[in-house]
C-alpha positions in Angstrom: -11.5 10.6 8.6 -11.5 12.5 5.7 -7.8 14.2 4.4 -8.8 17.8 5.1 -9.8 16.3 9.4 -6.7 14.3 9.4 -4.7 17.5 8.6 -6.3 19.5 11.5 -5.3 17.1 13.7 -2.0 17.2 12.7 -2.3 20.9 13.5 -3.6 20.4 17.0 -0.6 18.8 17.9 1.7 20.9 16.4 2.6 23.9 17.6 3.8 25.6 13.8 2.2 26.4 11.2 3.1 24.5 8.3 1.4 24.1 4.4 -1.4 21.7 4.0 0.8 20.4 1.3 3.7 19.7 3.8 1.4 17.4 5.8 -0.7 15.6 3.1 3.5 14.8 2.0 3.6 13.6 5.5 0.8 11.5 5.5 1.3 9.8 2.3 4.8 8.9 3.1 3.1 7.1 6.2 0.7 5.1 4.2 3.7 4.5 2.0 5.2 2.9 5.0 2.5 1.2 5.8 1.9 -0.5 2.4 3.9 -4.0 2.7 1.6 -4.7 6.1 -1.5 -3.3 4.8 -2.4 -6.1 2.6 -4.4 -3.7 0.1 -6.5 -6.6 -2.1 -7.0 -5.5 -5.8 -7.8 -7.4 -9.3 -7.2 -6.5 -12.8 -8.1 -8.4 -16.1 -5.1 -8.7 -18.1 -5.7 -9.5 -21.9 -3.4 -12.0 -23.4 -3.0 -11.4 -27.1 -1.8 -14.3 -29.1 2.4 -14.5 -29.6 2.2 -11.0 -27.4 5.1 -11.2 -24.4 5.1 -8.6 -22.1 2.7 -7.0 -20.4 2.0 -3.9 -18.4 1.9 -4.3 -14.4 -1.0 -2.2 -12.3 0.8 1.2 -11.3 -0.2 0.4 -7.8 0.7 -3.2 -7.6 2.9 -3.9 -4.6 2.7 -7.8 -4.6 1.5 -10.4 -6.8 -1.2 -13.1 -4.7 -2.6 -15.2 -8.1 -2.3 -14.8 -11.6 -5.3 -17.3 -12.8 -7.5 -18.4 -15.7 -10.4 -18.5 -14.4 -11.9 -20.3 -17.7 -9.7 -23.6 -16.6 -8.5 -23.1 -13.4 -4.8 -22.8 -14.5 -2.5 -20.7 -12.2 0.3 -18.9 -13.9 3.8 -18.9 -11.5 7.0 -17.1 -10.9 9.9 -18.6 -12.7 13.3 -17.2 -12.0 14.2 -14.5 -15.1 17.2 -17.5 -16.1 14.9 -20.1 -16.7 13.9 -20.4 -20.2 12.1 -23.3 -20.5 9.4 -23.8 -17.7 6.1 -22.4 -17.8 4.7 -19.5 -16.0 5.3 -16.0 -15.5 8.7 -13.9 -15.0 8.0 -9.8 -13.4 10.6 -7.0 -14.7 10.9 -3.2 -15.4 6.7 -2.8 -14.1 6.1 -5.9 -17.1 4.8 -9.0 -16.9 6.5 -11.6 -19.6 4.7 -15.4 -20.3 6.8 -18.2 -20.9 6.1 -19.7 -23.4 3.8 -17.2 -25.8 0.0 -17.1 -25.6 -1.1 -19.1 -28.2 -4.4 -17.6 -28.1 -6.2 -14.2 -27.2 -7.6 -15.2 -23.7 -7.9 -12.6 -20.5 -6.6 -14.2 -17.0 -7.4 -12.6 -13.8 -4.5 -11.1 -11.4 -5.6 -10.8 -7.8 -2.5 -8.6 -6.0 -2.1 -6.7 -3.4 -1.8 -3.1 -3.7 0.4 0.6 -2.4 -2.3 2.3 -0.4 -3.8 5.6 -2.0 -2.4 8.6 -1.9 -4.4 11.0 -0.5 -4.6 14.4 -2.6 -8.4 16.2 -2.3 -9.7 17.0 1.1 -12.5 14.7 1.0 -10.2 11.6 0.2 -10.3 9.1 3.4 -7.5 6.4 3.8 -8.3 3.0 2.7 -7.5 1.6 6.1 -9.9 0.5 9.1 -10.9 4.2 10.7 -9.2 2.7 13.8 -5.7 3.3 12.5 -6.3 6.8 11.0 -4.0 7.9 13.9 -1.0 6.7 13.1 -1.1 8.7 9.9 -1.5 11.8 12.1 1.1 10.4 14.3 3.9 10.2 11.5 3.3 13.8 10.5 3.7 14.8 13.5 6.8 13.1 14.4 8.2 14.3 10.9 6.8 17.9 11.9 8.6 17.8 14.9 11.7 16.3 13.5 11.9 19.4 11.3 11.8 21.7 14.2 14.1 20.4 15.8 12.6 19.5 18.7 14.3 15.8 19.3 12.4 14.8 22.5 8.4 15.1 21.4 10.1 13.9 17.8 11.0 11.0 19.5 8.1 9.9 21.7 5.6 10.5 18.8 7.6 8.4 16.6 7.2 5.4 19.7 4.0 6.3 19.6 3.4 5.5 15.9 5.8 2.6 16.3 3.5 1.2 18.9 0.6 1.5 17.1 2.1 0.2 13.3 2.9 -2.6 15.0 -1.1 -3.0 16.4 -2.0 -2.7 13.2 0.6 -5.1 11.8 -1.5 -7.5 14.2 -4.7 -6.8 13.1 -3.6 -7.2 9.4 -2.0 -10.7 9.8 -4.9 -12.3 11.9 -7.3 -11.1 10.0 -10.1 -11.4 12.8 -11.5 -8.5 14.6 -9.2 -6.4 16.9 -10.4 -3.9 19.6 -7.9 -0.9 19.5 -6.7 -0.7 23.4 -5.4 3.0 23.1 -6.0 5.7 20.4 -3.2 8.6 20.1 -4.2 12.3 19.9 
């Protein structure tokens, strides 16, 4: 589903009429939420520059997998930010800092997962499966009626998303095929 068909649904179920910016908020905060369980894969190059330190992070990056050289096989890993004499790699302020210095200009591959996409132009479709669209539509909902006070639907719409976050949690961490029981309009 495309941003501007998940935002008519949203309508459907709603009985206001609220901004298409309102929702896309709505929706965004829900893939937002979604993010740590999502498992979003990505890879950038980063260029090591010899006696160069720190270096800039992906915007997007949510959670570091591997930090390789491919060339030789050697892993880079997480030492603790007091630790000044092991090798590897320490991760503050959105920088990456190597311990000790490159001693030569080399790139080395990071494989992380990512924050989902925000969507922003109608034709933008979530990054997850199809078979979870709904639970974006089911947060903005629950959020739309949340704002209108209207405790009771608020409430069973937010179950409703809980229920099916945590179907989706379930297909994300056995990473096999998963036939959706129920899908919420």
């Amino acid at each position: 589903m495309k941003l501007s068909d998940l935002i008519k649904e949203v309508n459907k179920d709603i009985d206001d009429s609220l901004s298409n910016g309102e929702i896309t908020g709505w929706l965004n905060r829900a893939l937002d939420d979604l993010t740590p369980y999502a498992k979003y894969q990505a890879f950038k190059t980063i260029s090591l520059i010899s006696e160069q330190k720190e270096y800039s992070l992906p915007a997007d990056l949510f959670e570091i997998i591997h930090l390789v050289d491919e060339n030789d096989g050697k892993s880079f890993n997480q030492i603790p930010m007091q630790d000044f004499s092991s090798n590897g790699y320490k991760r503050w302020g959105g920088k990456l800092i190597f311990q000790p210095l490159p001693k030569q200009n080399k790139d080395i591959s990071l494989y992380y997962h990512a924050r989902l996409p925000h969507l922003v132009n109608p034709d933008d479709a979530p990054v997850i499966s199809e078979e979870f669209h709904d639970l974006l539509v089911l947060f903005a909902v629950a959020k739309a009626k949340y704002q209108d006070e209207e405790e009771s639907m608020q409430n069973n719409a937010m179950q409703e998303y809980f229920m099916r976050k945590e179907q989706f949690i379930s297909f994300n961490q056995s990473g096999e095929t998963y036939t959706v029981q129920e899908v919420y309009w």
